[in-house]
C-alpha positions in Angstrom: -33.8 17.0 11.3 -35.1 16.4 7.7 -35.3 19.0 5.3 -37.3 18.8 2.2 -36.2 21.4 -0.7 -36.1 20.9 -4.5 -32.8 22.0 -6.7 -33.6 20.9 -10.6 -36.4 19.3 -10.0 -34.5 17.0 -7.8 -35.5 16.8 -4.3 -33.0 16.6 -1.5 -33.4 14.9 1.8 -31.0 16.4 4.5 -30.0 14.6 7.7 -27.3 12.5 9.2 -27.9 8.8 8.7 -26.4 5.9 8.8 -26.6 3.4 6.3 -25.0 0.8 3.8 -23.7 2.0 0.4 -21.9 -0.8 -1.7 -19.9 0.2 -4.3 -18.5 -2.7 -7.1 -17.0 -3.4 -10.4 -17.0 -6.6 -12.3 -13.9 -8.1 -13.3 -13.5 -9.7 -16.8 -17.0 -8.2 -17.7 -15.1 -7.2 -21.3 -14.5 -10.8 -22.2 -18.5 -11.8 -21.7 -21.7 -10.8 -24.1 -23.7 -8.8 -21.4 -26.9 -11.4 -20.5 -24.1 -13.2 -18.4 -23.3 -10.5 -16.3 -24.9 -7.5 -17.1 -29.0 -9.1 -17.3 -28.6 -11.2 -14.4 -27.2 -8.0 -12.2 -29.5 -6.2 -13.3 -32.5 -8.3 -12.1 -30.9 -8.1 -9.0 -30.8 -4.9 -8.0 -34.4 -4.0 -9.5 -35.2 -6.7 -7.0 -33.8 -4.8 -4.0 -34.7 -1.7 -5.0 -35.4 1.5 -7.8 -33.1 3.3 -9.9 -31.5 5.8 -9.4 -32.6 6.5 -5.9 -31.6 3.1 -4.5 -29.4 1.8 -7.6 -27.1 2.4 -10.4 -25.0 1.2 -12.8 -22.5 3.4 -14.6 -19.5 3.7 -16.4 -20.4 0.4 -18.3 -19.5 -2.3 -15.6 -19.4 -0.3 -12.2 -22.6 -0.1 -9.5 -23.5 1.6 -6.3 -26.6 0.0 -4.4 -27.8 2.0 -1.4 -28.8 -0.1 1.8 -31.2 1.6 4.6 -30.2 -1.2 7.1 -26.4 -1.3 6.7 -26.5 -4.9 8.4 -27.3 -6.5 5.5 -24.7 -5.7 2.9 -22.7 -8.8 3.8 -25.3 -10.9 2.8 -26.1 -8.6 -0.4 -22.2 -8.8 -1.2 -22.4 -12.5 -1.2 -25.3 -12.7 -3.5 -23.7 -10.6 -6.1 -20.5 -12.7 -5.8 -22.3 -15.9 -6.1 -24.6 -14.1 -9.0 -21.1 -13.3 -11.1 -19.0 -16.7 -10.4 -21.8 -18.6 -11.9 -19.6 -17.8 -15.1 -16.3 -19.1 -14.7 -13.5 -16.4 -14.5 -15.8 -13.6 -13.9 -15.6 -11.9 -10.2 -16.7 -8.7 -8.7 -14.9 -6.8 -6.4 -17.5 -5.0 -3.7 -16.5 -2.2 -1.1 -19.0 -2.6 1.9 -19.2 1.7 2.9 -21.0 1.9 6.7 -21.7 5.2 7.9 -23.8 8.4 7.7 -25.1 9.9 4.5 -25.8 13.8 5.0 -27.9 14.4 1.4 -29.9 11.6 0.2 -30.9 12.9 -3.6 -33.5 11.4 -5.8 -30.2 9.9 -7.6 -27.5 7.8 -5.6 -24.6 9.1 -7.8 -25.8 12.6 -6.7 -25.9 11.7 -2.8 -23.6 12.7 -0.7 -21.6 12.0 3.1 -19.4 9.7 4.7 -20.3 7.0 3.7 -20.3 7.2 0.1 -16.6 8.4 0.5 -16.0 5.4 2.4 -16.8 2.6 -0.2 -16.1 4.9 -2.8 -12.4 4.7 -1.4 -11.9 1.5 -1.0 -13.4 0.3 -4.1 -10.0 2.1 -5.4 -7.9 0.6 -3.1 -9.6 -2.5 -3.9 -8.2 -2.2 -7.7 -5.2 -2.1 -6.3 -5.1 -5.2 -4.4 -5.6 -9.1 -5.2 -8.6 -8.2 -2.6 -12.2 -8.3 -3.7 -14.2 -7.8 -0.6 -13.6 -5.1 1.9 -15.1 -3.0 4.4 -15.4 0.7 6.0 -17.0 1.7 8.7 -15.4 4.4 10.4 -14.0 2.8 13.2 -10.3 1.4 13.3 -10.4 -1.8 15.2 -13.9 -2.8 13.8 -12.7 -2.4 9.9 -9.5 -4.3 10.7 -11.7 -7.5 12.6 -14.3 -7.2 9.6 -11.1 -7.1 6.9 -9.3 -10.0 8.1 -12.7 -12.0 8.2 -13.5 -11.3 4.8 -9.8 -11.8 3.7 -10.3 -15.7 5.1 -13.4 -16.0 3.9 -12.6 -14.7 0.2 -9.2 -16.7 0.2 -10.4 -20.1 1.9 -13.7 -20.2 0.5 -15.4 -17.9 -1.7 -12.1 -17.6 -4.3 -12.3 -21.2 -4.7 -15.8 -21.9 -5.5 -16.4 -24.0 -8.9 -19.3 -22.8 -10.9 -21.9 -25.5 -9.7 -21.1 -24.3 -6.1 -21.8 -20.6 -6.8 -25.0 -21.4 -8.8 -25.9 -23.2 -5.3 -25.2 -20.7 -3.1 -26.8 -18.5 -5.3 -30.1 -20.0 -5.6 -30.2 -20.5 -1.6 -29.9 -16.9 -0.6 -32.2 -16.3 -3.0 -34.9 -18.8 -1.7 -33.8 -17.9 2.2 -36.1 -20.2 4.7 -37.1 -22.5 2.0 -36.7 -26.1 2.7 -34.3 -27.8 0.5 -36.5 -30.4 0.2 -38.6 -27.4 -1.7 -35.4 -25.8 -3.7 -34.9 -29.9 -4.9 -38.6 -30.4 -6.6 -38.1 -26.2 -7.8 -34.9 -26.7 -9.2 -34.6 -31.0 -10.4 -31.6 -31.2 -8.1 -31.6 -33.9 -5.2 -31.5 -32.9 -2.2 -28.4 -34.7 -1.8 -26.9 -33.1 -4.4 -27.6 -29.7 -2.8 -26.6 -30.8 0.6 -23.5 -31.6 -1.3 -22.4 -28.8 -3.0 -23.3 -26.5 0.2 -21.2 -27.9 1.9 -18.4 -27.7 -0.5 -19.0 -24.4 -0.8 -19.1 -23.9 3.2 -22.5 -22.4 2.9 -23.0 -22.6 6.7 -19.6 -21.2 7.6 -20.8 -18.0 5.4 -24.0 -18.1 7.2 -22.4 -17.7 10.6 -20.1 -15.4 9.3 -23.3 -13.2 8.1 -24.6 -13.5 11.2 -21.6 -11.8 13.0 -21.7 -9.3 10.6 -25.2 -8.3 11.5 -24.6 -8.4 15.1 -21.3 -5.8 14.6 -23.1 -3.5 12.7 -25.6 -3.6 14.6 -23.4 -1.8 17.5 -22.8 1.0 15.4 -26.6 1.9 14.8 
């Protein structure tokens, strides 16, 4: 059931659920002048969606982005990742939350449920750890198949990615379906070249990796 009601002027939308709450901090972000990290992220997320319902940044170099179909926060993880390792030594680290969110307020960081405990969590645990990526969804064996995916794919691929490779991927998942024969005469890149540094970057093996992601979430909807 939904229930509309209005507490400070802020209206509050009751119900259970389930979506995708990412929750990330960016590492290094002290030792660069903001339009490398802080512009560019920016532009981002007012892509996706609108602050503060959908987005925010706080505490200076921590965000929360809110995701009604939770399948697709893989793919939004990556893009952020590639976004900040376009700048050599800067990261993120991103906790993936899945779950149900019982009050959805007109600000994220005043919304409330599982969920936002979830990747609220492990974002800490995260700090913790030489891990950057992680996931919660609520269910045991799912988060520990997801984990161990995301470990290989963070330690094997995405923590190794030079700075030409991450402005690749980059510009690919943000021109998704469009010929690279397109993103060449867009960009001034050959097409070669791109093919290139795709597949240094293991672009496809991301893709399919995306692509279970979807389909396990997916199961829990």
């Amino acid at each position: 059931m939904l229930i509309f009601c209005k507490i400070n002027c802020t209206f509050v939308h009751k119900f259970n659920l389930m979506i995708g709450i990412l929750t990330g901090d960016v590492i290094h972000s002290e030792q660069f002048p903001e339009d490398k990290w802080l512009v560019p992220l920016q532009s981002f997320l007012k892509a996706i969606g609108d602050s503060p319902a959908d987005w925010a940044i706080y505490r200076g170099d921590e965000f929360q982005i809110k995701m009604d179909d939770p399948s697709q926060a893989f793919i939004r993880a990556l893009e952020i990742k590639a976004l900040m390792k376009k700048n050599k030594n800067l990261d993120v680290r991103l906790s993936i939350g899945i779950g149900e969110a019982d009050v959805l307020r007109g600000k994220i960081l005043e919304s409330n449920g599982p969920v936002f405990l979830r990747s609220g969590r492990r974002l800490d645990e995260l700090k913790k750890s030489k891990v950057t990526m992680s996931i919660s969804t609520g269910n045991e064996l799912m988060d520990s198949e997801l984990n161990l995916y995301l470990k290989l794919a963070l330690f094997g691929i995405i923590d190794s990615w030079t700075v030409a490779s991450a402005e690749m991927v980059s510009i690919m998942l943000q021109n998704q379906g469009v010929p690279q024969e397109d993103i060449s005469r867009k960009t001034g890149i050959a097409q070669s070249a791109i093919s290139q540094r795709l597949k240094r970057a293991n672009f496809e093996v991301l893709m399919d990796l995306n692509s279970m992601f979807v389909k396990k979430i997916k199961t829990l909807q």
